[in-house]
N, C-alpha and C positions, 0 to 999 in steps of 0.2 A: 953604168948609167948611160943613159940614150941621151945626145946631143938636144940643145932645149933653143930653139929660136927663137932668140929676145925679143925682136919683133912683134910676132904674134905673142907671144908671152905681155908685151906691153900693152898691146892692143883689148887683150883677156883682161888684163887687170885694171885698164880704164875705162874698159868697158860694163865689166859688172860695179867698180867703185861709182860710175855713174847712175847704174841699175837701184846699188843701193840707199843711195843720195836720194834718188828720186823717191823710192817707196817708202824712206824714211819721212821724205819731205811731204805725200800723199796722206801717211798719217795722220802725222801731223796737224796738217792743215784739214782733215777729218773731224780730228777730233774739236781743235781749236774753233771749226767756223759752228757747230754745233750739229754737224752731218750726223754724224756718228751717234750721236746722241738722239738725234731725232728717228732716228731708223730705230733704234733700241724701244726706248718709250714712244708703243706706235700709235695702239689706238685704243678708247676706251673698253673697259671689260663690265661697265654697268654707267646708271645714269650719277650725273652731278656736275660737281666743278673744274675743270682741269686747272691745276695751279703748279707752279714751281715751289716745292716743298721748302728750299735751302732756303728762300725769301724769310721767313715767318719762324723760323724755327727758336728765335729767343722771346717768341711772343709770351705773355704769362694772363694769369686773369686780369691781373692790375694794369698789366698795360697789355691789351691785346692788338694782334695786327688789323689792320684796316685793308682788305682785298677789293680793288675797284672791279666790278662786274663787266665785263665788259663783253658785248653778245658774237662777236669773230674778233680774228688776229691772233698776235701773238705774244706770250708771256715777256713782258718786259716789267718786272720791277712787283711791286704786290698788287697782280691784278689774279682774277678768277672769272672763265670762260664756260658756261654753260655745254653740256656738249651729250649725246648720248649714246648708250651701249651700244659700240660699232662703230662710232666716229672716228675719223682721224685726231690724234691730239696735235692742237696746237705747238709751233714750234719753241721750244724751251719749256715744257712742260714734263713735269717727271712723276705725278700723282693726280687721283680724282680724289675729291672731298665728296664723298657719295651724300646721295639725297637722305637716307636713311639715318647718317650723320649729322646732317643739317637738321634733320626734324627731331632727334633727342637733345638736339641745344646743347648738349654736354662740352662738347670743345670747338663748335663752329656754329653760329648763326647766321642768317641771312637779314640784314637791316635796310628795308629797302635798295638800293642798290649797289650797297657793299655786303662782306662778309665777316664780319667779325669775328678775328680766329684768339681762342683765345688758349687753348690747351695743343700747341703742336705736337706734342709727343708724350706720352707716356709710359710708365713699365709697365708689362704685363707678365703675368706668368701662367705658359700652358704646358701639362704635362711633365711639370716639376721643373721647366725651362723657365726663366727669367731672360725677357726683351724691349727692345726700346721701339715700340710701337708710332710710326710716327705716320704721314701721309704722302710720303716718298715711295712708290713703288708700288703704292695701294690702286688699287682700279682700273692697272693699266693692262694691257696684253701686248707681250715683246712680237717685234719681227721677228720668226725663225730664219729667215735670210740675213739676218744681221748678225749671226752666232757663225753661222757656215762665211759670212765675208771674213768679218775675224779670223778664224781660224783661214783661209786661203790668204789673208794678208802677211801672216803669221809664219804660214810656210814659201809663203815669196819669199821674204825678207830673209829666209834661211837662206832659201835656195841661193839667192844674190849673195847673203855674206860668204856662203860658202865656196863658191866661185869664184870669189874676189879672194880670199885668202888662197886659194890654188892659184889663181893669177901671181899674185903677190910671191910664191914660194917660186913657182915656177920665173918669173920675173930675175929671182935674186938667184935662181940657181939651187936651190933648196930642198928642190923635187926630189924626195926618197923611191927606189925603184924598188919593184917588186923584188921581194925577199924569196929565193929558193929553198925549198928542203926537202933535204934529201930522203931515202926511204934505208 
């Protein structure tokens, strides 16, 4: 076994533990301030309402939700943002309520300047498939650069644990050496 310098051995392993602290802490705090989310649900894929789906989802006919219109800003609480095919969506926003929607009345109206949502979700069945149809993820088009950060955040964070565990082995002395064999 080759002689292992603690030193730099400690230096390695506080070094990527801080690498990985960080990228952990980066996530995180991606995901939590609503970065991450906003990159995903980017920008409208036809016309209507941008809305935060999760808001409204226990609405029923007898008691439906109430969506305040609101003509810019951003989704706080049950509000709905006009916007159209190619817009950026609004921040906190995860669905369109298309206009095509709105004008068969079936699950959402427009009452002057709210929207009265009264059917959020539904089952549907296509193709012998049964699913819960809802206005989550309907009308939007993803970043494709938000799939490609993922996955590059994805393989940081390897990269750092993996580092940090060499650190850590090499540290304690742990470091297995290349095995010989013979012919």
């Amino acid at each position: 076994m080759a002689e292992i310098n603690r030193r730099k051995a400690a230096f390695k392993f506080c070094f990527w533990l801080a690498v990985s602290v960080a990228l952990f802490g980066y996530i995180i705090y991606s995901y939590t301030s609503g970065q991450m989310i906003q990159w995903y649900y980017y920008t409208a894929s036809l016309d209507g309402y941008a809305v935060d789906a999760n808001r409204s989802m226990d609405a029923t006919k007898e008691k439906p939700a109430i969506l305040a219109i609101r003509k810019q800003g951003e989704i706080d609480g049950l509000v709905a943002i006009p916007v159209k095919k190619g817009d950026r969506l609004p921040r906190h926003a995860n669905g369109v309520i298309s206009q095509a929607e709105i004008k068969s009345g079936k699950r959402a109206v427009v009452e002057g300047e709210t929207i009265k949502m009264m059917v959020p979700w539904q089952i549907k069945e296509t193709k012998g498939f049964k699913f819960k149809d809802t206005f989550k993820h309907k009308g939007i088009r993803t970043n494709p650069w938000s799939g490609a950060w993922n996955v590059a955040m994805v393989l940081s964070l390897g990269l750092a644990l993996g580092l940090f565990a060499e650190g850590f082995t090499d540290l304690f002395g742990l470091k297995i050496g290349k095995i010989e064999h013979g012919h």
